[in-house]
C-alpha positions as CSV (number, residue, x, y, z in Angstrom):
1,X,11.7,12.3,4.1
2,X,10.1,13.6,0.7
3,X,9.7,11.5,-2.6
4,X,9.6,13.6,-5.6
5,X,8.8,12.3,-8.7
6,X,6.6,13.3,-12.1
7,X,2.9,11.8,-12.6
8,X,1.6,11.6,-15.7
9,X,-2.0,12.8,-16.6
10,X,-4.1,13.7,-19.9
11,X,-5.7,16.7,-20.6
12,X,-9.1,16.1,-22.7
13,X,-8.9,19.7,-23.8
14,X,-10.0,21.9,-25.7
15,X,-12.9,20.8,-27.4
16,X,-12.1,18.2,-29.8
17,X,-8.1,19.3,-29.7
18,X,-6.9,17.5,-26.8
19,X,-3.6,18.8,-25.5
20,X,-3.0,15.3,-24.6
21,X,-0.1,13.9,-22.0
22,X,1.2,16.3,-19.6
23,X,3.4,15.8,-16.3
24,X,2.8,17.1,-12.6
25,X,5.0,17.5,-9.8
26,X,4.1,15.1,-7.2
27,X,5.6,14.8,-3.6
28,X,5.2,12.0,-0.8
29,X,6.2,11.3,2.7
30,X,5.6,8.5,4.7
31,X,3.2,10.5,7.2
32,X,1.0,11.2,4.1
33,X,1.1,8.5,1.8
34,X,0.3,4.1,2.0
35,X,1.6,2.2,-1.0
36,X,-2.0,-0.4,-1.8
37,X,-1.6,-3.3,-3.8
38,X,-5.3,-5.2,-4.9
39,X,-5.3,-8.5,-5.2
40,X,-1.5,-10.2,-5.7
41,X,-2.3,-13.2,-4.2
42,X,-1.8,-16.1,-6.3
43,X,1.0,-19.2,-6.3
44,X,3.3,-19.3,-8.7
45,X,5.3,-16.3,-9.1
46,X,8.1,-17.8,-7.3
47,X,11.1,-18.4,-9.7
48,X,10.9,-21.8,-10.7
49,X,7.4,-22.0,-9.6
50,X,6.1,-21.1,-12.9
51,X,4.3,-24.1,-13.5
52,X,2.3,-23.8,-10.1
53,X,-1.0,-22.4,-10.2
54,X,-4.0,-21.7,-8.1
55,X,-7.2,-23.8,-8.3
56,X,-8.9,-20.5,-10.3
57,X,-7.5,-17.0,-11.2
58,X,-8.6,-13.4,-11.0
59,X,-7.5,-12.2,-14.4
60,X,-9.2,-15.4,-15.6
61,X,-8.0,-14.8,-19.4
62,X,-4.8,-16.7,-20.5
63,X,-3.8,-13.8,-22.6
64,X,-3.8,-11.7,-19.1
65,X,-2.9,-14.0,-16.8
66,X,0.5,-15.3,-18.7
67,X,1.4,-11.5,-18.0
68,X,0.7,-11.6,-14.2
69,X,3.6,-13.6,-12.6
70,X,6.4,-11.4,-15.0
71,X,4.9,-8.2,-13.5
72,X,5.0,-9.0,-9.6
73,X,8.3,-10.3,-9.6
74,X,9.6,-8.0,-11.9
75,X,7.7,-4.5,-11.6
76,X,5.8,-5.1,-8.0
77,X,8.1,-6.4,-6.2
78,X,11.0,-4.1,-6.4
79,X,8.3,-1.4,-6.1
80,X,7.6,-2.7,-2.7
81,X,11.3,-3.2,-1.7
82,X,11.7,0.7,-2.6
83,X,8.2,1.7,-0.4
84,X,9.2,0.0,2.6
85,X,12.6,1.3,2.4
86,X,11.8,4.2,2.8
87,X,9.0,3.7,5.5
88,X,6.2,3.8,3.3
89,X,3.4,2.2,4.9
90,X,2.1,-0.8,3.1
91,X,-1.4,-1.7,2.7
92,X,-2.8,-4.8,1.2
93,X,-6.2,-5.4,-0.3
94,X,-7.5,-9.0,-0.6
95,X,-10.8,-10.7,-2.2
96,X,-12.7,-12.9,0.8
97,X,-15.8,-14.5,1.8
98,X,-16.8,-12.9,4.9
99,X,-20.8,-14.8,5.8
100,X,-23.2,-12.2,4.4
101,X,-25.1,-13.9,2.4
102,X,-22.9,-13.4,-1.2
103,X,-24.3,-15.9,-2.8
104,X,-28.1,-14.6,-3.0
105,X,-26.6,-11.3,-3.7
106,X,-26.9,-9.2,-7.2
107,X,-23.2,-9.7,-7.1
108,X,-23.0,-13.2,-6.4
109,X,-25.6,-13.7,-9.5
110,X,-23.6,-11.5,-11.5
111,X,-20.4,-13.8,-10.9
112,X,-22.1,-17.0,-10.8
113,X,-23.6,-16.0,-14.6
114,X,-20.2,-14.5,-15.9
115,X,-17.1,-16.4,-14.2
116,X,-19.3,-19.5,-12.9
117,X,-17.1,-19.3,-9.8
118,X,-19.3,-19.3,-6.0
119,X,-16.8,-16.7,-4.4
120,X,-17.8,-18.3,-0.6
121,X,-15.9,-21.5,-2.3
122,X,-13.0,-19.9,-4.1
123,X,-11.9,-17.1,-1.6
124,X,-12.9,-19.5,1.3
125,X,-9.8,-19.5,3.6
126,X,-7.9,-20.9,6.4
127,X,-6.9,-20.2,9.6
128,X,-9.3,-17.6,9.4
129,X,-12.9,-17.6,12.4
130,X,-15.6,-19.6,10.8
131,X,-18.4,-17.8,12.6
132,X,-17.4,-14.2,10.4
133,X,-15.6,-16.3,7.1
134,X,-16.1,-19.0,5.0
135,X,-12.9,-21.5,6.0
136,X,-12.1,-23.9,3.6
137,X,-8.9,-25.3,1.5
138,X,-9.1,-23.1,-1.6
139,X,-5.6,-22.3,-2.3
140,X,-6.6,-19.1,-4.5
141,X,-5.8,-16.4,-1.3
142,X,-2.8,-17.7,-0.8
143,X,0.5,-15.6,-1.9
144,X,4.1,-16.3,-2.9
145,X,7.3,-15.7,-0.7
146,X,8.0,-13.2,-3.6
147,X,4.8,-10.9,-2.9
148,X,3.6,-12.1,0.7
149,X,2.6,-9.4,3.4
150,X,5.2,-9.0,5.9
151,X,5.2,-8.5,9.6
152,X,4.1,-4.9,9.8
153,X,2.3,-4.9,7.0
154,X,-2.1,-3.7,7.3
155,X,-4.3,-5.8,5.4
156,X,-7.9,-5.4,4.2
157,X,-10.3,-8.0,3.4
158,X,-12.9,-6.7,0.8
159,X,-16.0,-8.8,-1.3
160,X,-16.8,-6.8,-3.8
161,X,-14.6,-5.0,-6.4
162,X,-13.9,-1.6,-4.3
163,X,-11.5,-2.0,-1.6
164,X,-13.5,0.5,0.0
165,X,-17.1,-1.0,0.0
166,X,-18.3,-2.3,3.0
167,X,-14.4,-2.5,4.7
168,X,-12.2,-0.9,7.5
169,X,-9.7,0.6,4.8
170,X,-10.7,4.0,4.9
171,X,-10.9,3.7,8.3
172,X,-7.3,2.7,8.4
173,X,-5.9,5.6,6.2
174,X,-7.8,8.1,8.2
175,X,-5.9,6.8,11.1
176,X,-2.3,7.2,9.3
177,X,-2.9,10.3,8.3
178,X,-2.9,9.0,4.7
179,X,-4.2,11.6,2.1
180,X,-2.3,9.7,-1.0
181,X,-2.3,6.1,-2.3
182,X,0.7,5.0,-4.8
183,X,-1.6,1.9,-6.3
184,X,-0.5,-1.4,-7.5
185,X,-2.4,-5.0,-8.4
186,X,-5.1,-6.4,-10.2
187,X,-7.3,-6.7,-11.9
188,X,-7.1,-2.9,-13.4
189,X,-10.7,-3.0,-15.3
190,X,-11.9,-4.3,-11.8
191,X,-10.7,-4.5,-8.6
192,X,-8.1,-2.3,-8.4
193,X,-9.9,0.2,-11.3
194,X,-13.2,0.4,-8.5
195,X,-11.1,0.7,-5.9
196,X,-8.9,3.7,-7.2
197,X,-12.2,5.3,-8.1
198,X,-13.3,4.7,-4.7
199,X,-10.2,6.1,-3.5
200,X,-10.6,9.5,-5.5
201,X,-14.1,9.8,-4.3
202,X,-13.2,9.8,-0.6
203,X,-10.7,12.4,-1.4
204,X,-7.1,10.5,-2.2
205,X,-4.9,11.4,-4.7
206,X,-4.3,8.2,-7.1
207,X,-0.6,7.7,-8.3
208,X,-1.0,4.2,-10.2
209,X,2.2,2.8,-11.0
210,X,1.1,1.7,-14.6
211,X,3.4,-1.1,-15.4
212,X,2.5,-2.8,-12.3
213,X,-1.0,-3.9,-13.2
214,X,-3.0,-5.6,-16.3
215,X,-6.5,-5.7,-17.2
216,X,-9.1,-8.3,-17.9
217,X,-8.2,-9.0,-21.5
218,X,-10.4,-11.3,-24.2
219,X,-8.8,-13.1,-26.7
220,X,-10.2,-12.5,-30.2
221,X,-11.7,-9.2,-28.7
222,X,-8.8,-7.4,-27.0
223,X,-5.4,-7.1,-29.0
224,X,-2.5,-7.5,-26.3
225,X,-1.9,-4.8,-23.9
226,X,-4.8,-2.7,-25.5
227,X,-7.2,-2.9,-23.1
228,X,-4.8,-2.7,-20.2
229,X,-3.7,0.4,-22.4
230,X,-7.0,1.7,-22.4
231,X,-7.4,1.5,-18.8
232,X,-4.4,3.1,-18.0
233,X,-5.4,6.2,-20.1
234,X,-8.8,6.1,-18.5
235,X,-7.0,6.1,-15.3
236,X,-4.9,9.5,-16.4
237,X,-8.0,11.0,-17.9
238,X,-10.8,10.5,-14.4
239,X,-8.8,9.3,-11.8
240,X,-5.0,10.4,-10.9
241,X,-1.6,10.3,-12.3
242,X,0.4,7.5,-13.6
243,X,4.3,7.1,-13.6
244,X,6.3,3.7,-13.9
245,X,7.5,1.6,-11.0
246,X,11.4,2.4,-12.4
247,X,10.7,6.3,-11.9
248,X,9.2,5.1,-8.2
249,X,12.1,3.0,-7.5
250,X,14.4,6.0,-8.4
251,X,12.5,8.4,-6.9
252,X,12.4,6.4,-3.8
253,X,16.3,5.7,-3.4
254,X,17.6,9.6,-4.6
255,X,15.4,10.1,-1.1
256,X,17.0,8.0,1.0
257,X,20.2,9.3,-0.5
258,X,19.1,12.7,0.0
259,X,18.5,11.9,3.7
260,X,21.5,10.6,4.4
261,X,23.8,12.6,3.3
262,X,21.6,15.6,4.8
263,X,22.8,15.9,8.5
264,X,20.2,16.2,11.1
265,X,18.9,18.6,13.0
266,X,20.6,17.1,16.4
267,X,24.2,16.7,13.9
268,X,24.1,20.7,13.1
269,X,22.9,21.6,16.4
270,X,25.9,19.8,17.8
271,X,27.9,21.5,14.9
272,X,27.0,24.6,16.1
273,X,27.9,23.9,19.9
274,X,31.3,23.0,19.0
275,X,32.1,26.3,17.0
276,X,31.1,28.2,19.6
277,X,33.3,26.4,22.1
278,X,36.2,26.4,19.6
279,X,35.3,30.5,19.2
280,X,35.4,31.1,22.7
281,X,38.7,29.2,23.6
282,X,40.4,31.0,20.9
């Protein structure tokens, strides 16, 4: 089965007289393609949960974080609900506090100076082995029934930005056969930004679905929706194609229709078998 559908990338040429927005035809099967989504954990999405939040939050800015709960249930989700329908497999890629040392690292400092958050404390987990992870109650990496990994599902844990850093996630695509990535999740100025670069560095073609993300965005700085913009044009410009998760959805369903109402090779085969008996009786 084949999903067919148009990215969107921009063309910074010629000099000074960008052509601007173009589309490109884009094809995926399920032997060549894992839908990723970065970092939607997080309480709360649930409807009626809306008042429910975890102890700290990756998009850390009200103005981005008020966003975050519309576009997993609304955009994300049915995303998903299309990928696994039609067999996509589903890959997701999740902060954690694996015991290396973060805290004395540059990226620990780094955290500690901007967020002043000790990630072995906020991504510490449970039901998780103590001798490789930090366990602890932190309720940050946990998900809502809207947006939870299913049975079936891969997951990746990752401590820095990139998905890829450090992780078994390439590994795992290698071993699916996975050349493509249709990319979902936050934050896209961070985590899921380094990863898709990361991504497109090892090789894999980048389809972000660009209503199913939001940046970092600071108030007084950042009007909203213009740095999330931004990104999403950087993304177009250096790193893949964008299209929306509507177009995925649709895309994703005409194939399913397309394959069912396509008989199989063993249906026309049979077909075949019958017309030759009804051929020779005559």
């Amino acid at each position: 089965m084949t999903v067919r559908l148009a990215g969107r990338f921009f063309r910074m040429y010629p000099k000074h007289e960008f052509l601007g927005y173009a589309k490109k035809d884009l094809a995926f099967s399920p032997t060549d393609t894992a839908f990723l989504l970065c970092d939607v954990y997080g309480i709360g999405y649930d409807e009626g949960d809306q008042d429910v939040h975890s102890e700290w939050e990756g998009l850390v800015s009200g103005q981005s974080t008020s966003r975050e709960g519309e576009i997993v249930r609304n955009a994300i989700r049915p995303a998903l609900d299309a990928a696994r329908a039609v067999g996509f497999p589903v890959v997701y890629v999740s902060n954690s506090a694996p015991r290396i040392g973060i805290k004395h690292s540059a990226c620990g400092e780094q955290k500690w100076d901007t967020l002043h958050v000790v990630k072995d404390e906020i991504y510490a987990e449970q039901n998780v082995d103590p001798l490789e992870y930090h366990a602890g109650l932190s309720n940050v990496l946990q998900y809502s029934a809207v947006i939870a990994p299913q049975e079936g599902d891969y997951y990746i844990r990752k401590h820095v930005h990139s998905g890829f850093f450090d992780t078994r996630l390439d590994t795992l695509l290698r071993n699916l056969g996975v050349r493509n990535l249709v990319c979902v999740g936050f934050a896209l100025d961070v985590c899921l930004g380094n990863t898709m670069i990361d991504a497109l560095w090892r090789n894999y073609h980048v389809l972000l679905l660009r209503d199913c993300t939001y940046a970092i965005e600071i108030p007084g700085v950042d009007e909203p929706g213009a740095w999330t913009q931004r990104w999403i044009l950087y993304t177009e410009c250096v790193i893949g194609c964008t299209t929306t998760s509507q177009a995925w959805q649709d895309a994703c369903y005409a194939a399913l229709e397309t394959a069912s109402s396509t008989p199989s090779d063993l249906d026309a085969e049979g077909s075949e078998v019958a017309t030759e008996t009804a051929q020779r009786t005559a």
